[in-house]
PDB file with SEQRES, HELIX, SHEET and CRYST1 records, atoms N, CA, C and O in Angstrom:
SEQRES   1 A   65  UNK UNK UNK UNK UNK UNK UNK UNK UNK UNK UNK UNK UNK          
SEQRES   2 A   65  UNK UNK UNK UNK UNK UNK UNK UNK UNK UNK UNK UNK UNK          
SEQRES   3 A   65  UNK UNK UNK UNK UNK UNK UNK UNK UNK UNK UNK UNK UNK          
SEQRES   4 A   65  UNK UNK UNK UNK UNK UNK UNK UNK UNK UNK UNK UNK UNK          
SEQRES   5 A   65  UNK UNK UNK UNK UNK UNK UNK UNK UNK UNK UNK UNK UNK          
HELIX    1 AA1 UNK A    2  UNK A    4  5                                   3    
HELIX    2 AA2 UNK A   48  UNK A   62  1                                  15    
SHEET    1 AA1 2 UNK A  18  UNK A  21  0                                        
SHEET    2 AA1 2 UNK A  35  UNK A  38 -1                                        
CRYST1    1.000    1.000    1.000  90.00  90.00  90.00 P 1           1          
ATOM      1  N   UNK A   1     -23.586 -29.222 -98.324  1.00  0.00           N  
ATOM      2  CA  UNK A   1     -22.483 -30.160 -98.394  1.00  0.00           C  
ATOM      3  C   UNK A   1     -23.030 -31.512 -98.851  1.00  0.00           C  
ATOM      4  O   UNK A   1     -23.993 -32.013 -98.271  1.00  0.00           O  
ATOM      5  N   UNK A   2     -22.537 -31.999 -99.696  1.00  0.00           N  
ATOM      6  CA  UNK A   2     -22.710 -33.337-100.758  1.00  0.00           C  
ATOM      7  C   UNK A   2     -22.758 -34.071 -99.718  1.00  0.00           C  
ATOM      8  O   UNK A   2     -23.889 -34.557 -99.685  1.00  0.00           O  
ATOM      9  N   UNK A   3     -21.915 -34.555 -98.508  1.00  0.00           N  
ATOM     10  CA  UNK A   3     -22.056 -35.616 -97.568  1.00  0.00           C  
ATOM     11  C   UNK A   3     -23.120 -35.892 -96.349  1.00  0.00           C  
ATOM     12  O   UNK A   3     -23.232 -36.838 -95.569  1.00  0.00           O  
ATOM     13  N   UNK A   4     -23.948 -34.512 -96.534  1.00  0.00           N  
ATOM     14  CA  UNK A   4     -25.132 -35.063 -95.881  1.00  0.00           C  
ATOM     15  C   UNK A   4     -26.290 -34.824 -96.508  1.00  0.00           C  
ATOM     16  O   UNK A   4     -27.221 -34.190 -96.014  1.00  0.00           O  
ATOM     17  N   UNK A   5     -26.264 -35.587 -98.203  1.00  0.00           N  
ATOM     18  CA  UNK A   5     -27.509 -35.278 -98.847  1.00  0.00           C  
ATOM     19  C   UNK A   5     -27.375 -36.988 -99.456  1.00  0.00           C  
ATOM     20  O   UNK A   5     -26.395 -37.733 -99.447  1.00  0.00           O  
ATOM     21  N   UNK A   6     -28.468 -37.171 -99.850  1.00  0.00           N  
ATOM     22  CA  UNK A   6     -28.977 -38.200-100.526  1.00  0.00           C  
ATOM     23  C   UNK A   6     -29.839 -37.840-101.516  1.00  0.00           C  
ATOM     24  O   UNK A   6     -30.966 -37.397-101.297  1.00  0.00           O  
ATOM     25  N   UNK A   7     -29.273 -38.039-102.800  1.00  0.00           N  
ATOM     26  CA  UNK A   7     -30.003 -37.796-103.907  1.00  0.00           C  
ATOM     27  C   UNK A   7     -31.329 -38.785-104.653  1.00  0.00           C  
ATOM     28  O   UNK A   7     -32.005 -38.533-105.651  1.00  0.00           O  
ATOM     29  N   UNK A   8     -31.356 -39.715-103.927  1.00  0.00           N  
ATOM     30  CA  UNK A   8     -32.648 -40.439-103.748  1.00  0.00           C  
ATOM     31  C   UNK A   8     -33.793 -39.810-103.336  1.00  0.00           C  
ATOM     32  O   UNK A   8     -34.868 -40.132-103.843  1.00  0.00           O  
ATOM     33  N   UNK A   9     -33.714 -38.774-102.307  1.00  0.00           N  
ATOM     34  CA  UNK A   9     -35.138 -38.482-101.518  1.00  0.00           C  
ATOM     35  C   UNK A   9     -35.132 -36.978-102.353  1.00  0.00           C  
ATOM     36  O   UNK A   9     -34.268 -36.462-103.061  1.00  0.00           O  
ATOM     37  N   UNK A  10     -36.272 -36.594-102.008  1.00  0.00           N  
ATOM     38  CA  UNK A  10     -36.878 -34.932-102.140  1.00  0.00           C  
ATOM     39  C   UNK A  10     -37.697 -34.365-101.248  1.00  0.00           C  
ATOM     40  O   UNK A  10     -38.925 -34.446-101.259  1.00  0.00           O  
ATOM     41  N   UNK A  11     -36.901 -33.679-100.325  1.00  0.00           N  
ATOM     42  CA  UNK A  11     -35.623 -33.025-100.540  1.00  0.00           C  
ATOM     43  C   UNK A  11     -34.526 -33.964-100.189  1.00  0.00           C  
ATOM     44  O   UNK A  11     -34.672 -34.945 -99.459  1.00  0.00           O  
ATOM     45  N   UNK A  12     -33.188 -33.520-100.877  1.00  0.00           N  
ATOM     46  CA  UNK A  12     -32.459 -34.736-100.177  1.00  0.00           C  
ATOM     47  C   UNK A  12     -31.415 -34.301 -99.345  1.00  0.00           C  
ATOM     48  O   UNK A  12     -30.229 -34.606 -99.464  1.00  0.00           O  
ATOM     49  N   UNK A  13     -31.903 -33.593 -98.523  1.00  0.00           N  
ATOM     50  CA  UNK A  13     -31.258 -32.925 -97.541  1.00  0.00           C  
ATOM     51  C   UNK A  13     -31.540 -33.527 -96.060  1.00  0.00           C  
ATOM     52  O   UNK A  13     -32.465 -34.338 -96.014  1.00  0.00           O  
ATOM     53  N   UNK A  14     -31.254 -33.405 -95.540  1.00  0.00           N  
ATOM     54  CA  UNK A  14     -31.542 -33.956 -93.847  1.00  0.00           C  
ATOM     55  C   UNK A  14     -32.144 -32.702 -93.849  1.00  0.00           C  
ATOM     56  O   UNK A  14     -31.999 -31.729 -94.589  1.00  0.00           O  
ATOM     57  N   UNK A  15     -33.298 -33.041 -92.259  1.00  0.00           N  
ATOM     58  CA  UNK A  15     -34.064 -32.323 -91.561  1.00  0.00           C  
ATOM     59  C   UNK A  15     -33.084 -31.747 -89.794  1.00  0.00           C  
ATOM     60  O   UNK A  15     -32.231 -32.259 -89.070  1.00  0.00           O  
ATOM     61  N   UNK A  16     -33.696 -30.749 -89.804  1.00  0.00           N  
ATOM     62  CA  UNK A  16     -32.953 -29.635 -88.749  1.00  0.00           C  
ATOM     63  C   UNK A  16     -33.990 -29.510 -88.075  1.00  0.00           C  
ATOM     64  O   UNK A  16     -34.803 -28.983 -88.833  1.00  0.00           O  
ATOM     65  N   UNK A  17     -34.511 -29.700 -86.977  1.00  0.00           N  
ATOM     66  CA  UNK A  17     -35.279 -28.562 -86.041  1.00  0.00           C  
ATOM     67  C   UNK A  17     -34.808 -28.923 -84.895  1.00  0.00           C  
ATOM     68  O   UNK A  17     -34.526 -30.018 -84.408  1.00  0.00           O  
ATOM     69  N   UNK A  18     -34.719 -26.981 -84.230  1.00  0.00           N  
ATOM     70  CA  UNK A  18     -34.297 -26.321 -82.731  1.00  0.00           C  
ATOM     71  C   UNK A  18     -35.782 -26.436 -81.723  1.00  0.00           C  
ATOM     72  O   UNK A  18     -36.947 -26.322 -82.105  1.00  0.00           O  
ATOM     73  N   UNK A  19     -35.646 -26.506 -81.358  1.00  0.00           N  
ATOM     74  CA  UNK A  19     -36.261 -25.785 -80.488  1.00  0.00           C  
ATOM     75  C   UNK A  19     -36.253 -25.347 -78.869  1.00  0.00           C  
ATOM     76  O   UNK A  19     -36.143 -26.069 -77.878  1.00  0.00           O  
ATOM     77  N   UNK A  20     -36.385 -24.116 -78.954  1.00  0.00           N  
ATOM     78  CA  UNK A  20     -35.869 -23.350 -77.352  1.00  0.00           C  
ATOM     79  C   UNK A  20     -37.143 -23.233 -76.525  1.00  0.00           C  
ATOM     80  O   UNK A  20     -38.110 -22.567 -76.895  1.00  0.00           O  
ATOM     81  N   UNK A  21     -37.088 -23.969 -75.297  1.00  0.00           N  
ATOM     82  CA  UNK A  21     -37.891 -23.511 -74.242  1.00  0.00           C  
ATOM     83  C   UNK A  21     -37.623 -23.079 -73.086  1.00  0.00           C  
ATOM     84  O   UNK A  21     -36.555 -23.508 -72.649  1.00  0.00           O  
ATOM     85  N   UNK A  22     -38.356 -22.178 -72.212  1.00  0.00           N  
ATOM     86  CA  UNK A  22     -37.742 -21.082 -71.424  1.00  0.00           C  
ATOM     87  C   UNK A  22     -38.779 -21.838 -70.309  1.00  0.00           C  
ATOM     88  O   UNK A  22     -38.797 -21.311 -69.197  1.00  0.00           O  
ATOM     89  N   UNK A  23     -39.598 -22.969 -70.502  1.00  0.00           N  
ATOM     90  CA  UNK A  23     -40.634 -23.252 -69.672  1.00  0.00           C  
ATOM     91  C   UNK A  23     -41.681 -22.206 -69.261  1.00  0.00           C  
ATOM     92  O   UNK A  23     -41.992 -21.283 -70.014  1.00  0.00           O  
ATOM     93  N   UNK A  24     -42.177 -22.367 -68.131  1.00  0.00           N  
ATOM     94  CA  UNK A  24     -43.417 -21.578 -67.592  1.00  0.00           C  
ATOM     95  C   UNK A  24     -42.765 -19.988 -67.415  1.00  0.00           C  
ATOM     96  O   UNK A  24     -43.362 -19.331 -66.561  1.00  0.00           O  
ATOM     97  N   UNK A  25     -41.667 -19.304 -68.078  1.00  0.00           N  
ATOM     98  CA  UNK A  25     -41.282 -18.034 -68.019  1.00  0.00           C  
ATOM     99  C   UNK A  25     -42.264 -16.918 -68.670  1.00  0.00           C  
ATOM    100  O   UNK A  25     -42.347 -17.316 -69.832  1.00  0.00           O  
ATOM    101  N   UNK A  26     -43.029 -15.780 -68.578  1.00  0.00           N  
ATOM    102  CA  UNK A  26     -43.181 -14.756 -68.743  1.00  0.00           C  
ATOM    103  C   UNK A  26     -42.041 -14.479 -70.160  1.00  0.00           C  
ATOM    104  O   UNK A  26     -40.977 -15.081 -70.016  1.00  0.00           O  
ATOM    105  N   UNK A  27     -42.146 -13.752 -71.311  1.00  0.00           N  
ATOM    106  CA  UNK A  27     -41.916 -13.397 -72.240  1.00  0.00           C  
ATOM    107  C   UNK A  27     -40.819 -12.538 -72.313  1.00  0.00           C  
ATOM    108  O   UNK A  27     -39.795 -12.553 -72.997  1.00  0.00           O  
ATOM    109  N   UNK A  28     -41.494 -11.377 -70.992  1.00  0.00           N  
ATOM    110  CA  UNK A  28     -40.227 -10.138 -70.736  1.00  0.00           C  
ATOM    111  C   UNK A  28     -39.961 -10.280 -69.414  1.00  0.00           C  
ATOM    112  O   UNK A  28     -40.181  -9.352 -68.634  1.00  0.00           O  
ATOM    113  N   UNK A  29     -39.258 -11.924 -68.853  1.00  0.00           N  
ATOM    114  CA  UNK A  29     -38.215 -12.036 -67.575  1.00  0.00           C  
ATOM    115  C   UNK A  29     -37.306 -13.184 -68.009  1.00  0.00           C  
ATOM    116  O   UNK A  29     -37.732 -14.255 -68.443  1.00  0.00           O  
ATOM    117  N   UNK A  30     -35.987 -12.866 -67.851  1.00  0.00           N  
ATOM    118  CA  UNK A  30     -35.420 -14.033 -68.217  1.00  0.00           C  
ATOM    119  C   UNK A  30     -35.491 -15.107 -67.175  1.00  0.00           C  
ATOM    120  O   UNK A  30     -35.825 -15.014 -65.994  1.00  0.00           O  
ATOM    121  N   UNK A  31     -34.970 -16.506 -68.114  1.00  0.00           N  
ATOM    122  CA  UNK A  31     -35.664 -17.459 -67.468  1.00  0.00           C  
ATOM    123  C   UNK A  31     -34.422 -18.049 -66.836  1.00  0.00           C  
ATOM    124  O   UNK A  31     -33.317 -17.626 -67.177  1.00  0.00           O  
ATOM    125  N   UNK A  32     -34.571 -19.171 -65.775  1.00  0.00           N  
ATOM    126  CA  UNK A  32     -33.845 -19.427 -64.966  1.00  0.00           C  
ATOM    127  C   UNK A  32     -32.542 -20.568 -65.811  1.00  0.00           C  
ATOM    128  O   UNK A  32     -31.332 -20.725 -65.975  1.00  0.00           O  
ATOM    129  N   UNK A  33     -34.045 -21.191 -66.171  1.00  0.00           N  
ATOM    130  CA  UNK A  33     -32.901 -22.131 -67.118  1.00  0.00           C  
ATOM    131  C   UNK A  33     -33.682 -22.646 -68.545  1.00  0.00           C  
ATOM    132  O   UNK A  33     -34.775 -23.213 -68.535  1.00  0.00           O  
ATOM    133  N   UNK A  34     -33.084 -22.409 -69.481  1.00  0.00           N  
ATOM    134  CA  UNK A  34     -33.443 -22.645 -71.127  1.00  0.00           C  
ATOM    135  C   UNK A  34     -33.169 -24.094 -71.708  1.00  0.00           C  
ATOM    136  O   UNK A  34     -31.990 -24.407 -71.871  1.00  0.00           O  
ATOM    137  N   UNK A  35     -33.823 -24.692 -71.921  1.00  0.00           N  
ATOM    138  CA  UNK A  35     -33.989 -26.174 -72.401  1.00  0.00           C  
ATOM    139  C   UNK A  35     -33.739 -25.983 -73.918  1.00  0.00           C  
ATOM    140  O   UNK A  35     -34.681 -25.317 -74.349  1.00  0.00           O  
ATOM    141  N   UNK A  36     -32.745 -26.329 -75.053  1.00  0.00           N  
ATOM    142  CA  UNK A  36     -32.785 -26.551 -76.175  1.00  0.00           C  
ATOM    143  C   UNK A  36     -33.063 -28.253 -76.675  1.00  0.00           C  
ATOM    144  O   UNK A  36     -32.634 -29.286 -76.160  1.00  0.00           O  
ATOM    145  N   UNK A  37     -33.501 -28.157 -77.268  1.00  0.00           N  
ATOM    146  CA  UNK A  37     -33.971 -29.900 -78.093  1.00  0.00           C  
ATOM    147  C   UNK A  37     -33.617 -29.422 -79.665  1.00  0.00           C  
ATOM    148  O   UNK A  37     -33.950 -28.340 -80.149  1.00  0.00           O  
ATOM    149  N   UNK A  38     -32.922 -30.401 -80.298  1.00  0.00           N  
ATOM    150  CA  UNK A  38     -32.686 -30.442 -81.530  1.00  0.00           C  
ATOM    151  C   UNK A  38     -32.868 -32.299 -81.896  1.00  0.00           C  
ATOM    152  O   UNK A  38     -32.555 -33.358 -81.352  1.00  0.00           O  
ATOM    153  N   UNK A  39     -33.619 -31.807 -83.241  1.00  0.00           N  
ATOM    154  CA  UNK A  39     -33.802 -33.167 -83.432  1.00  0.00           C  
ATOM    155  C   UNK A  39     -33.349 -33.429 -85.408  1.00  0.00           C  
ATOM    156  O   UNK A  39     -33.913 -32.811 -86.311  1.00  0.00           O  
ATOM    157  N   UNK A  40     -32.453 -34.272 -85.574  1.00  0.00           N  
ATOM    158  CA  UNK A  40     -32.005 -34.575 -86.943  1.00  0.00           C  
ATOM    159  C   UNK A  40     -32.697 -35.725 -86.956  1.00  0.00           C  
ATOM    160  O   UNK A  40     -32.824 -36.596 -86.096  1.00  0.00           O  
ATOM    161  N   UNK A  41     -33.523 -35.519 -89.035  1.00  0.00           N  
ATOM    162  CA  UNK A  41     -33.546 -36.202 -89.873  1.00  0.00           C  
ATOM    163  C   UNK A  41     -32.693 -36.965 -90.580  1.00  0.00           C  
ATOM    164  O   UNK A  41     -33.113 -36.857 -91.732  1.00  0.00           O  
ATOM    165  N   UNK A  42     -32.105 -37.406 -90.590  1.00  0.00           N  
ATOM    166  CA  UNK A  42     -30.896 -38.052 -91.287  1.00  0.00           C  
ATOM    167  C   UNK A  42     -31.163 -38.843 -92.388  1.00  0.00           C  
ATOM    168  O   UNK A  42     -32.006 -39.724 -92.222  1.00  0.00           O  
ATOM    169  N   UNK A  43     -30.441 -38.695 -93.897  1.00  0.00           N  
ATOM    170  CA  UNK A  43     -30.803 -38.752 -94.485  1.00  0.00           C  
ATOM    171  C   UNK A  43     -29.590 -40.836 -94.775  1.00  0.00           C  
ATOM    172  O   UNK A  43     -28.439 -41.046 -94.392  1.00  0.00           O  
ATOM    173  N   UNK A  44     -30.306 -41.591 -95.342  1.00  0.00           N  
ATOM    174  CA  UNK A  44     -29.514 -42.804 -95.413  1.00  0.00           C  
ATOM    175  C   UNK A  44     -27.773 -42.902 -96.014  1.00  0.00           C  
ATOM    176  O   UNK A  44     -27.394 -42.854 -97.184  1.00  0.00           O  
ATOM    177  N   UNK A  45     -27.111 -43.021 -95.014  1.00  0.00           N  
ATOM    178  CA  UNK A  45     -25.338 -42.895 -95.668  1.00  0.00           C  
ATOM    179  C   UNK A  45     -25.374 -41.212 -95.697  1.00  0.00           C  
ATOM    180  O   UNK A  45     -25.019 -40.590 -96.699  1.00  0.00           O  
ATOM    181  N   UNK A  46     -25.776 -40.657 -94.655  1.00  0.00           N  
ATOM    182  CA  UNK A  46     -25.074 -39.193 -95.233  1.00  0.00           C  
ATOM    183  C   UNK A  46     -24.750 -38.954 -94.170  1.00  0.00           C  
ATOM    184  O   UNK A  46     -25.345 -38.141 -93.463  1.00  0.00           O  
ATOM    185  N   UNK A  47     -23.617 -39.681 -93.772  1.00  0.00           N  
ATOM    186  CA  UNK A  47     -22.768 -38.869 -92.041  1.00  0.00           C  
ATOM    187  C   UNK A  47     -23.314 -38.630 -90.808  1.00  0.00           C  
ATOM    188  O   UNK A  47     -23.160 -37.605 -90.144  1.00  0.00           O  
ATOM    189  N   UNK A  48     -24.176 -39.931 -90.417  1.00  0.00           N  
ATOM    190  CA  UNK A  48     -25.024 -39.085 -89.249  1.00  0.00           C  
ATOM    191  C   UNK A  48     -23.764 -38.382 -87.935  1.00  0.00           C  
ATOM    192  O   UNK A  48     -23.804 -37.317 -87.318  1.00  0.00           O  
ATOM    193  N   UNK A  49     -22.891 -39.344 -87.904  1.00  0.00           N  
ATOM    194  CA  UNK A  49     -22.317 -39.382 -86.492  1.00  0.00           C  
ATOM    195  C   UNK A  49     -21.024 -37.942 -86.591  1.00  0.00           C  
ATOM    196  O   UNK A  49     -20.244 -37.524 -85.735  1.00  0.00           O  
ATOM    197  N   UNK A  50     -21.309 -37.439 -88.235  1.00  0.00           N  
ATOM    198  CA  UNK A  50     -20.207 -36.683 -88.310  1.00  0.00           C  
ATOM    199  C   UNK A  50     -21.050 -34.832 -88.148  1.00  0.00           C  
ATOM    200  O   UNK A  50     -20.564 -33.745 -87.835  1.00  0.00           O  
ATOM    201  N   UNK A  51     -22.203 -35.182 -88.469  1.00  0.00           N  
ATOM    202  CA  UNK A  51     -23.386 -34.280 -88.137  1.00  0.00           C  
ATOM    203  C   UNK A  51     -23.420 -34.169 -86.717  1.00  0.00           C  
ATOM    204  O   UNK A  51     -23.212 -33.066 -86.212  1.00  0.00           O  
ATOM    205  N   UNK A  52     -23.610 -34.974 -86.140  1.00  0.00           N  
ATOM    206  CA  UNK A  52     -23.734 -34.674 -85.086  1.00  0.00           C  
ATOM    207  C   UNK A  52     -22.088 -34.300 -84.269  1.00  0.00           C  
ATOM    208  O   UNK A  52     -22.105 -33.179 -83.762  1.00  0.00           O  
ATOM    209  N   UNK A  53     -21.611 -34.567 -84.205  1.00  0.00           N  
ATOM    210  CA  UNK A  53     -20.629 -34.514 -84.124  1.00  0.00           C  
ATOM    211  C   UNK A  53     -20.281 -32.871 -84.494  1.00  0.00           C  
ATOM    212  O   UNK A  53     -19.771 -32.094 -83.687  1.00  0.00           O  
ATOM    213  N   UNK A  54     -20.493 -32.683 -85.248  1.00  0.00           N  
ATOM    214  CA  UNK A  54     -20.297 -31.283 -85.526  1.00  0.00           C  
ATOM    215  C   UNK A  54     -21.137 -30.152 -84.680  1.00  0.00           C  
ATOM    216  O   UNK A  54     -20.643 -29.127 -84.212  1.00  0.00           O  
ATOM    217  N   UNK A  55     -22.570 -30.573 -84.580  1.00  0.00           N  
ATOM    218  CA  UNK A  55     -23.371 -29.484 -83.564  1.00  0.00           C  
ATOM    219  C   UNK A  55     -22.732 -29.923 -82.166  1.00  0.00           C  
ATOM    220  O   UNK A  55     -22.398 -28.997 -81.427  1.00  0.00           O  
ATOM    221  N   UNK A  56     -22.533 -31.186 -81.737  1.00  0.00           N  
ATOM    222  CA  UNK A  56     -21.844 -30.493 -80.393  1.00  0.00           C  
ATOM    223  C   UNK A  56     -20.726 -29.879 -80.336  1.00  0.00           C  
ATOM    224  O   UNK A  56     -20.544 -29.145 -79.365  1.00  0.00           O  
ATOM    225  N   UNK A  57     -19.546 -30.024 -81.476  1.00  0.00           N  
ATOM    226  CA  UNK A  57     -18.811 -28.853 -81.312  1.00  0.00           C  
ATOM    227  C   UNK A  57     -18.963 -27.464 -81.354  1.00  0.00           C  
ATOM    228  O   UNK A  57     -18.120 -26.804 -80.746  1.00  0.00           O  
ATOM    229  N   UNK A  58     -19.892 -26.862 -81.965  1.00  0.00           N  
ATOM    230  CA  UNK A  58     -19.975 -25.813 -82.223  1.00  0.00           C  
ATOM    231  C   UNK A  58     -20.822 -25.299 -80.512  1.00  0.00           C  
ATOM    232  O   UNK A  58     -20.818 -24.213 -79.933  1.00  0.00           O  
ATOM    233  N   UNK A  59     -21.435 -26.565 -80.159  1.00  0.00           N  
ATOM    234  CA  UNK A  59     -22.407 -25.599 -78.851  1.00  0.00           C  
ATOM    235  C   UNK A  59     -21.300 -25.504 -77.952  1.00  0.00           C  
ATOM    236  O   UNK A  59     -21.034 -24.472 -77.336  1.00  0.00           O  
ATOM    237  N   UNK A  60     -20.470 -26.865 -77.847  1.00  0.00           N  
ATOM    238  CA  UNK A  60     -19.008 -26.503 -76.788  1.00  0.00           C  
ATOM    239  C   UNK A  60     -18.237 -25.383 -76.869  1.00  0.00           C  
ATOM    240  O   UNK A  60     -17.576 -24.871 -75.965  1.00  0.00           O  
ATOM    241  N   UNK A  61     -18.359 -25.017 -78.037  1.00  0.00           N  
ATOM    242  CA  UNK A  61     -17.647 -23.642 -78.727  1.00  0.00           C  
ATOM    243  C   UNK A  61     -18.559 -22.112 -77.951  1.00  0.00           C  
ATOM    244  O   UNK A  61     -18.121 -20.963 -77.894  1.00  0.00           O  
ATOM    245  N   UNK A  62     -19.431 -22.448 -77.620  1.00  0.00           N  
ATOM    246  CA  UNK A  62     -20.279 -21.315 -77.361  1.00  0.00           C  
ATOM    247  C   UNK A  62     -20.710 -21.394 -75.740  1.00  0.00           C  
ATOM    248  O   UNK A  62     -21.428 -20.663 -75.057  1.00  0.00           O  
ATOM    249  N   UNK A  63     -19.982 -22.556 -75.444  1.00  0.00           N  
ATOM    250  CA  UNK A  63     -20.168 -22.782 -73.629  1.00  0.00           C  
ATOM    251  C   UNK A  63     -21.482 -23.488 -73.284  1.00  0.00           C  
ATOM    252  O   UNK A  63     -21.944 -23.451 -72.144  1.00  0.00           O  
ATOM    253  N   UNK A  64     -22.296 -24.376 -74.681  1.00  0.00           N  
ATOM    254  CA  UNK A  64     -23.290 -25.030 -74.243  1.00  0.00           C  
ATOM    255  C   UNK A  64     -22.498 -26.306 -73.437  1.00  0.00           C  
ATOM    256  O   UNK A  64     -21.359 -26.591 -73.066  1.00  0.00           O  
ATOM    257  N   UNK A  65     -24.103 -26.977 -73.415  1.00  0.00           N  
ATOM    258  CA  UNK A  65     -23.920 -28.646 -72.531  1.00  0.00           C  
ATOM    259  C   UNK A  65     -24.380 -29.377 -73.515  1.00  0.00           C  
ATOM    260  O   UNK A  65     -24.452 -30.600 -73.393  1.00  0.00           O  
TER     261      UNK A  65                                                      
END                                                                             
């Protein structure tokens, strides 16, 4: 989507990373409670608040916090 790119940079895309931690859990026990961290790059004038804005709807959509 054109509104969160900036054609100045390369890439001119914003940056995405998840990441899931289960803490001090064992591999094969589920864990008590799962920590997600997401962290956006945002690229200058490309919608931060509408980006974001959008991943918490979608986690509310799925019964996150």
């Amino acid at each position: 989507d054109k509104r969160f790119q900036n054609p100045e940079f390369d890439p001119p895309i914003n940056g995405f990373n998840m990441v899931i931690n289960d803490g001090p859990t064992a591999h094969n026990v589920t864990s008590a409670k799962t920590v997600c961290k997401i962290c956006i790059r945002i690229m200058p004038d490309a919608c931060l608040e509408e980006a974001v804005e959008i991943v918490l709807t979608r986690a509310a959509t799925h019964g996150l916090d």
